[in-house]
N, C-alpha and C positions, 0 to 999 in steps of 0.2 A: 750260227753261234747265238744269233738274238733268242731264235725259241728255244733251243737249249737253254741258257741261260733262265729264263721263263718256267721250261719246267721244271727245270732245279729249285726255285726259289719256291712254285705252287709245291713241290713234295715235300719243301723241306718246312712248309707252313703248315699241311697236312700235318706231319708226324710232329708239330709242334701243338697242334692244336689237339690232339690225339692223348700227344703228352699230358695236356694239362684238364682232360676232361677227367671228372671224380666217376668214382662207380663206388655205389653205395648199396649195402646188403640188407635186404629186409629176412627175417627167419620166422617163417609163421606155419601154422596147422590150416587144412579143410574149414572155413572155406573163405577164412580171412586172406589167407596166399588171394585169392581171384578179386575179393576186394581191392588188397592194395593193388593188382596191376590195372584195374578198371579205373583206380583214380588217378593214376600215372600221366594218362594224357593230357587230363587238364593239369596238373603239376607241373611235367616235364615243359610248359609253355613258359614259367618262368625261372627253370633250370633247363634251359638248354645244354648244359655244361654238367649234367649229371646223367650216367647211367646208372640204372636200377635193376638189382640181380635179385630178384626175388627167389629165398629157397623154401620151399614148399613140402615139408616130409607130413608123413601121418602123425595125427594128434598125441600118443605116449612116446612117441619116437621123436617128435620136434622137444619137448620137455626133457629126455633125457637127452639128447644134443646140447639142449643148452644149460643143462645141469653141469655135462661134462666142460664145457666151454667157457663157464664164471672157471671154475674150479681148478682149469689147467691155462685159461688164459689164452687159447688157441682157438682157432673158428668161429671166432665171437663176431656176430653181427652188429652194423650199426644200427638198426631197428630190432628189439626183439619183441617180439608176441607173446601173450603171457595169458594162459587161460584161469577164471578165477579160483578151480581147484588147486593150480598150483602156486596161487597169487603169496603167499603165507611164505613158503617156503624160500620162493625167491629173495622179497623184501626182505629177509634178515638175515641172506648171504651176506651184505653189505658191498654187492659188487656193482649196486646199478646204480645213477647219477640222481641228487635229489633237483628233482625237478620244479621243486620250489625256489631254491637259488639261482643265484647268477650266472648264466646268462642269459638262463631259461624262466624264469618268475612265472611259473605258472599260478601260483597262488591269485593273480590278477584277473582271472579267467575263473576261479573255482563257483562264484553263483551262476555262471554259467551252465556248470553242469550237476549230474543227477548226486544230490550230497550222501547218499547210501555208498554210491561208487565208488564217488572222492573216496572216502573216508577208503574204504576198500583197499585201494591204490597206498595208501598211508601206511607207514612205519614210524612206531613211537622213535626208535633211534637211528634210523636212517631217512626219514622226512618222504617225500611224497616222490616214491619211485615208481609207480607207474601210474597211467595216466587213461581213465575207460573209455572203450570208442561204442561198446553195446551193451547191454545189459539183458537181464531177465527176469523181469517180474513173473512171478508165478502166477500159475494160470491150472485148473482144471478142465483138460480134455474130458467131455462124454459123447458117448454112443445116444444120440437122442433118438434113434430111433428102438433100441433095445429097451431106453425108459418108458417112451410112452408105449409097447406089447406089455412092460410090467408093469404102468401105471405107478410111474414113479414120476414125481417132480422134482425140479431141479431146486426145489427151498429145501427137498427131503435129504441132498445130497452135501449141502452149505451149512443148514441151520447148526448140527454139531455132529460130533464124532460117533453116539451113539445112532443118530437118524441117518444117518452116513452108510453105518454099519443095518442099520434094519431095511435103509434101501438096498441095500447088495442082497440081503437076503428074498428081496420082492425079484428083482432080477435074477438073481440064479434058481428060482422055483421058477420064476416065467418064460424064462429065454434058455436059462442052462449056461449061460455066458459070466464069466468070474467077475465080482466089482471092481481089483486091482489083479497088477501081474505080479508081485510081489507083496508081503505085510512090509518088506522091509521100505518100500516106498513112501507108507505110510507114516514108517516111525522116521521119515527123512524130515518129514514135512511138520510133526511136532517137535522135534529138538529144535525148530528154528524157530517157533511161538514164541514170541514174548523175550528173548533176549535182551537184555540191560542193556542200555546204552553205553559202548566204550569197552564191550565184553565180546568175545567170541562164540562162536556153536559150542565148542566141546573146554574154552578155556576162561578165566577173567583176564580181568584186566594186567594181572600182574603175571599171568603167564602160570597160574596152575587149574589142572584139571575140576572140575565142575561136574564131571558126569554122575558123581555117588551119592551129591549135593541138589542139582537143581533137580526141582521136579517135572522139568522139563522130561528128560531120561525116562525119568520113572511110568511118567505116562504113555509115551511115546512106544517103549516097550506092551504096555496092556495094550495098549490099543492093538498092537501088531499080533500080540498073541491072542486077540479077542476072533480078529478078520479071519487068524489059520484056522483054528480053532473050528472054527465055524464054515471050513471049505471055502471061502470067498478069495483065496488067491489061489494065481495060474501057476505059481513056484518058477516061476522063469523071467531072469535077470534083462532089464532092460540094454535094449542095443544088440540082443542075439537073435538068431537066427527065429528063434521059435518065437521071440516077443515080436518081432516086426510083420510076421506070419497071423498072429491073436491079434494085430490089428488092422489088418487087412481081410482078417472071416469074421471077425466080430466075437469074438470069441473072450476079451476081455473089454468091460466097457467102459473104465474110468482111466484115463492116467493123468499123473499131474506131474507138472515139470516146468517149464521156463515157456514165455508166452513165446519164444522161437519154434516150441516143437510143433505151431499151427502151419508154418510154413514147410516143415520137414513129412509132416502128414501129408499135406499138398501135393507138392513137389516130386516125392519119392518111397514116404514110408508105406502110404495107403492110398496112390492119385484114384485108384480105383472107390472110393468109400466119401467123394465128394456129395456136399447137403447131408451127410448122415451125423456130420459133429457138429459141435455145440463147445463152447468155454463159455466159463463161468469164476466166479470167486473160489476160495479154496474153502476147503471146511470150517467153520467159522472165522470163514472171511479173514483170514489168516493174509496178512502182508507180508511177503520175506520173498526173497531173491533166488533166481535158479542158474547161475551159469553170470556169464561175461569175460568178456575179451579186453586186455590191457595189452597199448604197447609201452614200453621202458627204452632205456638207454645205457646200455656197459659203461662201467666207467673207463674201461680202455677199448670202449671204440674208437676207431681211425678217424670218422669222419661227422663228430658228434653235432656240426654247426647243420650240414644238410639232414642228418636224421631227427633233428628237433625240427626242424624248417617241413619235414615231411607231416609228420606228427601230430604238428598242428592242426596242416591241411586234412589229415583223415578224420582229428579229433572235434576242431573249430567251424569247421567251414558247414553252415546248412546245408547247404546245395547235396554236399558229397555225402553226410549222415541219411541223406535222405532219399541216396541213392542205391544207398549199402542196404538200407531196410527194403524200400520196394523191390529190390533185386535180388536182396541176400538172405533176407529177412534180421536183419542185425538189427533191431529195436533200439534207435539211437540214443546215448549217453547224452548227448547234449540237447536240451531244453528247447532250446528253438528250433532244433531238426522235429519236434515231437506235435508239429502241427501243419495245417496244410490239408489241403481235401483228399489226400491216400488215407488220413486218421479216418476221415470221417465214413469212407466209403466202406458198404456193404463188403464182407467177404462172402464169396458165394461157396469156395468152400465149407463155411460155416451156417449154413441155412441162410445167408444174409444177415448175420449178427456185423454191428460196427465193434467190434470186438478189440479192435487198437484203441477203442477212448479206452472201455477197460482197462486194459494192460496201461494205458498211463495214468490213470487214476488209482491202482495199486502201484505204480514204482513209485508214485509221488507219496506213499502212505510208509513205505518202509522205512523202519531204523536204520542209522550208520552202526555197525559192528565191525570186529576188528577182526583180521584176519592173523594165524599165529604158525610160525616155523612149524610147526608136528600137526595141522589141521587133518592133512590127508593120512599119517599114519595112526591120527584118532581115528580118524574116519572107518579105518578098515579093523582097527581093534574094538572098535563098538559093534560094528557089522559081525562080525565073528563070534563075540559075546551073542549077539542076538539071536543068530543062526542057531547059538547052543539051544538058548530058550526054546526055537520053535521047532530043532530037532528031535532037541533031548531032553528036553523039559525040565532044564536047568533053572532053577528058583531065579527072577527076575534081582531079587536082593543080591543075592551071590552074582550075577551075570554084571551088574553095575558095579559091585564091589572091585570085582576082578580087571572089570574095564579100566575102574581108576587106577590102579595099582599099575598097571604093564604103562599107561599113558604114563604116569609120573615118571616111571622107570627110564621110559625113554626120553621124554622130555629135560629130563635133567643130564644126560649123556653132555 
């Protein structure tokens, strides 16, 4: 009777204590899902009493999961992951919790981190819904070994767009290797020059289109129809099969993107093509942002005390930013993760360039700029104008005109 008794009481403590453990849902993309569970264990040390279901889908597939999940209210995480293409659209669902307020004041925290980002994470009328854990300062991949057979310097590829454009032409007489894999790359990288402060890429501040206006645009296009023009791109879209192929034969020898794509080279786009790169500044030294990973908060998350409590930990804590970067390569949002002898050391991928002070001496140089509800559906109606230009030789005036017009159209829906 006595152990009877005994283990009636251990099961029925079991199943209470089972009872009352939280399980908490994180919902993220490649390769931030492996992040959060790498930081789980020092976490979980002072949440014993929480389990963590990290769900993990592919990166356009985790965005519309959780487009469909503000929208119906259903499957919503209490951590969400938020990549900063989709960062716009989000913030002015009005579904995510201002993370400024109470109970959460993050605002207390914000010199803390990279103020490009903040501002990023911000909504004029829903206050600071998400909150950056990495970021990407732009960075120029080259092929240094293709420059020096063309006798090309890397001042020749920085100083401006037209020496830019005359090195591509020393490289494709010397090597036969294209200077980008797209013109459209190019014209990514000037519509983000010189942004106003408090303004977006493609919108102002008040939420209308800019494209037919700034001269941003305008350039951004010649330049790109200068590069086709002139055979110096590969005509093949980054992320595909044949662009990750051109950079692994050498076949195209500039690309510019977020200072994360040095680790993606490493790692898996090119491990074979180690000591043959180089990063550098952008074309005139051009400061602006590539990429970044926010998490947020539903506002009808279940269990929003331990997913701020998480948040923190991934957002706050050096230790853990700086582990995300040496492992993950997530070039960390917070300031005090962004030192330490990892900054300083040689990468040997890179010919032994210390190439992380770079990259944080351009995050530290970018504007805050505002991110807007219709960024990504400008994004793809500029793109498409452009495409006309460099198909069909659609007058660059008329290409921007056009752009404005469908942008307004939609944006005012």
């Amino acid at each position: 009777m006595k152990k009877t008794a005994v283990f009636v009481i251990c099961a029925l403590s079991l199943n209470w204590a089972m009872a009352q453990k939280t399980t908490l849902t994180v919902a993220a993309f490649p390769a931030v899902d492996d992040i959060v569970k790498a930081a789980l264990q020092e976490w979980q040390k002072k949440n014993p009493d929480v389990d963590v279901k990290v769900v993990g889908r592919e990166y356009a597939d985790h965005h519309t999961a959780m487009t469909t999940a503000l929208a119906t209210s259903t499957g919503l995480p209490d951590v969400m992951t938020l990549e900063y293409g989709y960062l716009g659209r989000f913030a002015q669902s009005g579904g995510l919790e201002d993370l400024n307020q109470a109970p959460y004041s993050f605002g207390q925290h914000a010199s803390k981190m990279v103020a490009y980002a903040l501002a990023q994470g911000r909504s004029a009328q829903y206050g600071q819904v998400a909150i950056p854990t990495d970021i990407g300062p732009g960075a120029m991949f080259y092929r240094h070994d293709l420059l020096v057979k063309a006798k090309v310097n890397e001042a020749e590829l920085t100083q401006s767009w037209d020496s830019f454009i005359q090195g591509g032409q020393k490289i494709k007489q010397s090597t036969g290797a294209y200077l980008v894999a797209h013109a459209r790359d190019v014209k990514d990288i000037v519509i983000r020059t010189g942004i106003p402060e408090g303004q977006g890429v493609y919108f102002d501040a008040q939420g209308k289109s800019v494209i037919d206006s700034s001269p941003r645009f305008r350039r951004g296009f010649e330049v790109a129809q200068k590069i086709r023009a002139q055979g110096l791109d590969a005509k093949i879209n980054a992320w595909s099969n044949e662009w990750g192929e051109s950079l692994k034969r050498g076949t195209v020898s500039v690309q510019m993107m977020g200072a994360w794509l040095g680790g993606h080279l490493q790692n898996w786009l090119a491990p074979n093509t180690s000591g043959l790169w180089r990063s550098t500044a952008l074309p005139e030294r051009v400061a602006t942002s590539w990429g970044g990973t926010f998490y947020a908060i539903p506002k009808k998350a279940v269990n929003k005390d331990k997913a701020w409590d998480l948040i923190q930990h991934l957002t706050l804590n050096t230790r853990q930013q700086q582990l995300a970067f040496e492992k993950y390569n997530a070039f960390p949002a917070l300031i005090a993760a962004q030192s330490g002898d990892f900054f300083s050391q040689p990468v040997a991928f890179l010919g032994g360039q210390k190439a992380r002070l770079d990259w944080k001496a351009t995050a530290m140089q970018i504007k805050p700029t505002q991110v807007f509800k219709n960024d990504s559906v400008a994004e793809e109606i500029v793109n498409a104008e452009l495409d006309l230009v460099l198909n069909k030789n659609k007058p660059i005036d008329q290409a921007l005109k056009d752009a404005h017009r469908l942008v307004q159209r939609r944006a005012s829906r």
